[in-house]
N, C-alpha and C positions, 0 to 999 in steps of 0.2 A: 504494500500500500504506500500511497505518496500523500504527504499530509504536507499543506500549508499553512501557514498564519498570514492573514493578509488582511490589506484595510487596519479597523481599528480592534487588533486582536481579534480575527473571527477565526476559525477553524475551518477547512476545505481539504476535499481529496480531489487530487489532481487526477485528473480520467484526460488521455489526450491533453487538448488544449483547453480543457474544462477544467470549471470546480467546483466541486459539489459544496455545497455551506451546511455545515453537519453543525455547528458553532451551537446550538442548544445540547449535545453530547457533555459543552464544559459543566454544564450547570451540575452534573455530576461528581464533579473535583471539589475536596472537602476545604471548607473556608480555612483559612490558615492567620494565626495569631500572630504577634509579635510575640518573640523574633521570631520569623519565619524559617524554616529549618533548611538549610543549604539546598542547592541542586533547584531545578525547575520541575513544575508539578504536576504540569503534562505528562513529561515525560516519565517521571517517578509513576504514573498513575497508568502511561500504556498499555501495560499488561492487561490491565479489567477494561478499560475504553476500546481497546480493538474489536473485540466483537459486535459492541454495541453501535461503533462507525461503521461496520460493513453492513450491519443491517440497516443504520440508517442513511446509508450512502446513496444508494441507487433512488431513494423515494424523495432525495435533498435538494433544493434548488441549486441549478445549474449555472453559473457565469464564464464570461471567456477568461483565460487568464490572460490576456491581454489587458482588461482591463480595470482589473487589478492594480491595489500598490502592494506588490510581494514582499513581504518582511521577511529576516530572519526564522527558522522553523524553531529555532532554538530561542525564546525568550530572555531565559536567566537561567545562563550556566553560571556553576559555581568559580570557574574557572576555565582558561582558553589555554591549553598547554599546545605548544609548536616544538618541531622536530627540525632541528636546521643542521643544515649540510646532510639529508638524508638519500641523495641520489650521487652516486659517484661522477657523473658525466658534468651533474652542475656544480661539482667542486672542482672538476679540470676546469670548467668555462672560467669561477671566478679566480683561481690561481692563474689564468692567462692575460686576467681583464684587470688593469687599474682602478678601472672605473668601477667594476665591481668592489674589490678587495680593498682600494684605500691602504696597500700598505700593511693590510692587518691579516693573521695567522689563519689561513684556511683549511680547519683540519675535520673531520666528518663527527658525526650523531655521536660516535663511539669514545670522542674525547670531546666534544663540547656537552655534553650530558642534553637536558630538555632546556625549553625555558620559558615563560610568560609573558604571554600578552593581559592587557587590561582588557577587563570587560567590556570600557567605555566603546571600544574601539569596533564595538558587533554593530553592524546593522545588516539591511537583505539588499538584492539585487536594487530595489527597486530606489531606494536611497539611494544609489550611488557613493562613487568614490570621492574624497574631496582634495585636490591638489594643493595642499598648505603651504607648500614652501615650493614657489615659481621657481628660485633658483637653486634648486637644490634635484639632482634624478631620483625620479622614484618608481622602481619597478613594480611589475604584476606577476608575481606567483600561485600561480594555479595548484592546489592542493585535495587528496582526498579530505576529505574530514568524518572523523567517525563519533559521532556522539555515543555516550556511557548512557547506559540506561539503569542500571542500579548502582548504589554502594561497593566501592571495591576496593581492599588493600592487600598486597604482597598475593597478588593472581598469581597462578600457575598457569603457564604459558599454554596449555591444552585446555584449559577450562576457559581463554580470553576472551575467545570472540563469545561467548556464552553473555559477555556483560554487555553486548551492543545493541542498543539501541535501534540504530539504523546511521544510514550515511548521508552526506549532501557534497556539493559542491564547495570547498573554501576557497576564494580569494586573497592571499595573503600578501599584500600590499609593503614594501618596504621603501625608505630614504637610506641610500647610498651612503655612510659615512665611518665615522671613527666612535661615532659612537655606539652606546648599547641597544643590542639587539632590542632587548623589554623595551626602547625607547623610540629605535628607530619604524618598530614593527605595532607602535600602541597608538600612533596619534588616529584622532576620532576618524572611524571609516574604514579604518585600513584591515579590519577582518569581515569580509561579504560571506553571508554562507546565503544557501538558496539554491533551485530556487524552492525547494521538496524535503523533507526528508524522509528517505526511502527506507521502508523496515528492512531489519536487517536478514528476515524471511527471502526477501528479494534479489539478495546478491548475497550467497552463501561462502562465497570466495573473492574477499575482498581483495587478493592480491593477483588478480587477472585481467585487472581494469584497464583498456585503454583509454586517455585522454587527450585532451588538444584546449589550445586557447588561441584565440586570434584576437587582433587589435584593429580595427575599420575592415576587417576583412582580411588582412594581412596575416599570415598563420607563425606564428611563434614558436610553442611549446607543443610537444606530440613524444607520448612515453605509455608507458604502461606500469601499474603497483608492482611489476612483480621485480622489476628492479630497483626496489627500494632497501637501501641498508637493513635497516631495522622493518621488518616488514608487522603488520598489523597486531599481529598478536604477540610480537614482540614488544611494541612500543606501549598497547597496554599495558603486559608484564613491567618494563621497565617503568612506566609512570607510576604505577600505583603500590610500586618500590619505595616511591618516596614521597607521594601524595595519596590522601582520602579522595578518591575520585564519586560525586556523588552523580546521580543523574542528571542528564543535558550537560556535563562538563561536556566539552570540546577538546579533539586529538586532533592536530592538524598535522600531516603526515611526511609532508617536505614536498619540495619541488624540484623537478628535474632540470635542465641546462633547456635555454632558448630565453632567458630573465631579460626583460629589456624595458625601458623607461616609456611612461607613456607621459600626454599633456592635456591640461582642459581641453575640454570638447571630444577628447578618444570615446569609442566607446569598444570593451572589450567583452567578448563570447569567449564563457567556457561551455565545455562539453566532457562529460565523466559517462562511458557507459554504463547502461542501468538505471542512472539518473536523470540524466539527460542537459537541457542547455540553459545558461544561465546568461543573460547579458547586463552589462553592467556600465554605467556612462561614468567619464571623468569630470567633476565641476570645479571650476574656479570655486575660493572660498566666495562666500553671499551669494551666491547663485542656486536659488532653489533648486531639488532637485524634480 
C-alpha cells in the first residue's frame, strides 16, 4: 500500500495517479498527552490501521494527485539519521572533485560512523527545496529512505528488516563546504521525503532497487541498493547500536556518485523502483513554494 499525507494532514492511498482520502481512518489514533511519547503515531499505530485503510480504500473519495500539496509521509520522526559516504563510486567522484571534498578526508560509512540531520529540515515534495545560500553549491542527493516502524535497540541483523515500516523517496540536499555535515545537511528543506510511503509488504528486498534522478530533465544519478556499503539491514543493525530508534524515525541510506549543484528555478525528479516519482522545485529564499 502507498499512503500519503497531503493538504492539511489528510490521509490518502495512492492508487495510480489517485488518492483515495481515507483521513476519517485517523480519528482512530489514541489522543496523546503531554509529553507526547517519541516516534510518530501513525506510524507507531500501522499495524491495526492497515486493514481498516484497505477496507476503506476503494469506497474513499478519489482526487488526482496532481492536485495535491504532497507533504512529507512521515510527520514527526523522532529523529532523521543519514549514512554518508555509503556508495563506493561516490567516494571516488568526491576524492576526484575539489568542489566536492573542500580539502576534507573522504573516507566511507565504515569510518565516519552515522550522523544527524535536524528534524527542522523535513518537508515533502510539494514544498520544495529552498536555495539559502546563492553563493554557496549545493547538491541533490537522491536517497532510499527506510522508515522504523516500531521501537528498536541492538537489532540482530536477521531480524532488521522485520522493524520496517515501509520506504519512500529521500532527497538529501547538501552545501558544499568545511563545515559539519549535521550542519551543512540540516538547513530548513534540505530532507524531501515523498512522494508515498510504500509498506514495506511491497518491496521485500530493499537492496535490488534501481534509481535515477534528473534535474530539468537532465539525468544525473542512476545506481541500484545493492551497491550500497552498508546495505539495509545493516544500517539498521548498526543504528540502533547506538540509538533508541522509535517509529517514523528516518534511515537515509547514502547516495551514489553523479552529486551535482542545482539553482533557483531547477526543478528535480527522483525515481526509486517500487515507489515511484517524486518531483521537486528549487526556490529562491521568499519565494513561495
Amino acid at each position: 500500500m502507498k499512503l500519503v499525507r497531503f493538504d492539511d494532514n489528510r490521509l490518502g492511498v495512492l492508487q495510480g495517479d489517485q488518492v483515495r482520502d481515507v483521513t476519517p481512518i485517523l480519528d482512530a489514533l489514541a489522543p496523546q498527552a503531554w509529553p507526547a511519547p517519541h516516534g510518530d503515531a501513525l506510524i507507531a499505530a500501522l499495524p491495526d490501521l492497515l486493514p481498516r485503510i484497505a477496507a476503506a480504500r476503494d469506497g474513499a473519495p478519489s482526487v488526482p494527485l496532481a492536485s495535491v500539496r504532497v507533504r512529507s509521509p512521515v510527520a514527526r520522526p523522532s529523529k532523521i539519521i543519514a549514512a554518508p559516504v555509503n556508495y563506493l563510486l561516490h567516494r571516488e567522484e568526491a576524492l576526484a572533485s575539489a568542489e566536492i571534498n573542500y580539502g576534507m578526508p573522504v573516507k566511507t560509512i565504515d569510518e565516519l560512523g552515522l550522523f544527524l540531520k535536524s528534524n527542522t529540515s523535513l518537508v515533502g515534495p510539494s514544498d520544495g527545496v529552498l536555495h539559502h545560500l546563492p553563493d554557496r553549491r549545493i547538491d541533490h542527493e537522491i536517497e532510499l529512505a527506510v522508515i522504523i516502524g516500531r521501537t528498536a535497540r541492538n537489532v540482530p541483523r536477521d531480524d532488521a528488516l522485520g522493524y520496517v515500516a515501509g520506504y519512500t523517496i529521500g532527497l538529501d540536499m547538501s552545501v558544499r563546504g568545511t563545515e559539519d555535515r549535521s550542519w551543512r545537511k540540516s538547513l530548513d528543506s534540505f530532507t524531501v521525503l515523498g512522494p508515498a510511503l510504500v509498506t514495506a509488504d511491497e518491496i521485500p528486498d530493499p537492496n535490488t532497487l534501481d534509481f535515477t534522478l534528473s534535474v530539468n530533465g537532465e539525468a544525473r544519478q542512476a545506481s541500484n541498493t545493492r551497491l550500497l556499503v552498508f546495505d539495509v539491514a545493516k544500517l539498521i543493525c548498526y543504528a540502533s547500536d547506538s540509538y533508541t530508534l522509535y517509529p517514523g524515525d528516518v534511515i537515509l541510506t547514502g547516495t551514489p556518485e553523479g552529486v551535482a549543484p542545482v539553482e533557483a528555478g531547477d526543478e528535480i525528479q527522483c525515481w526509486i523502483e517500487g515507489i515511484g516519482d517524486m518531483h521537486v522545485a528549487v526556490h529562491a529564499p521568499g519565494v513561495a513554494a
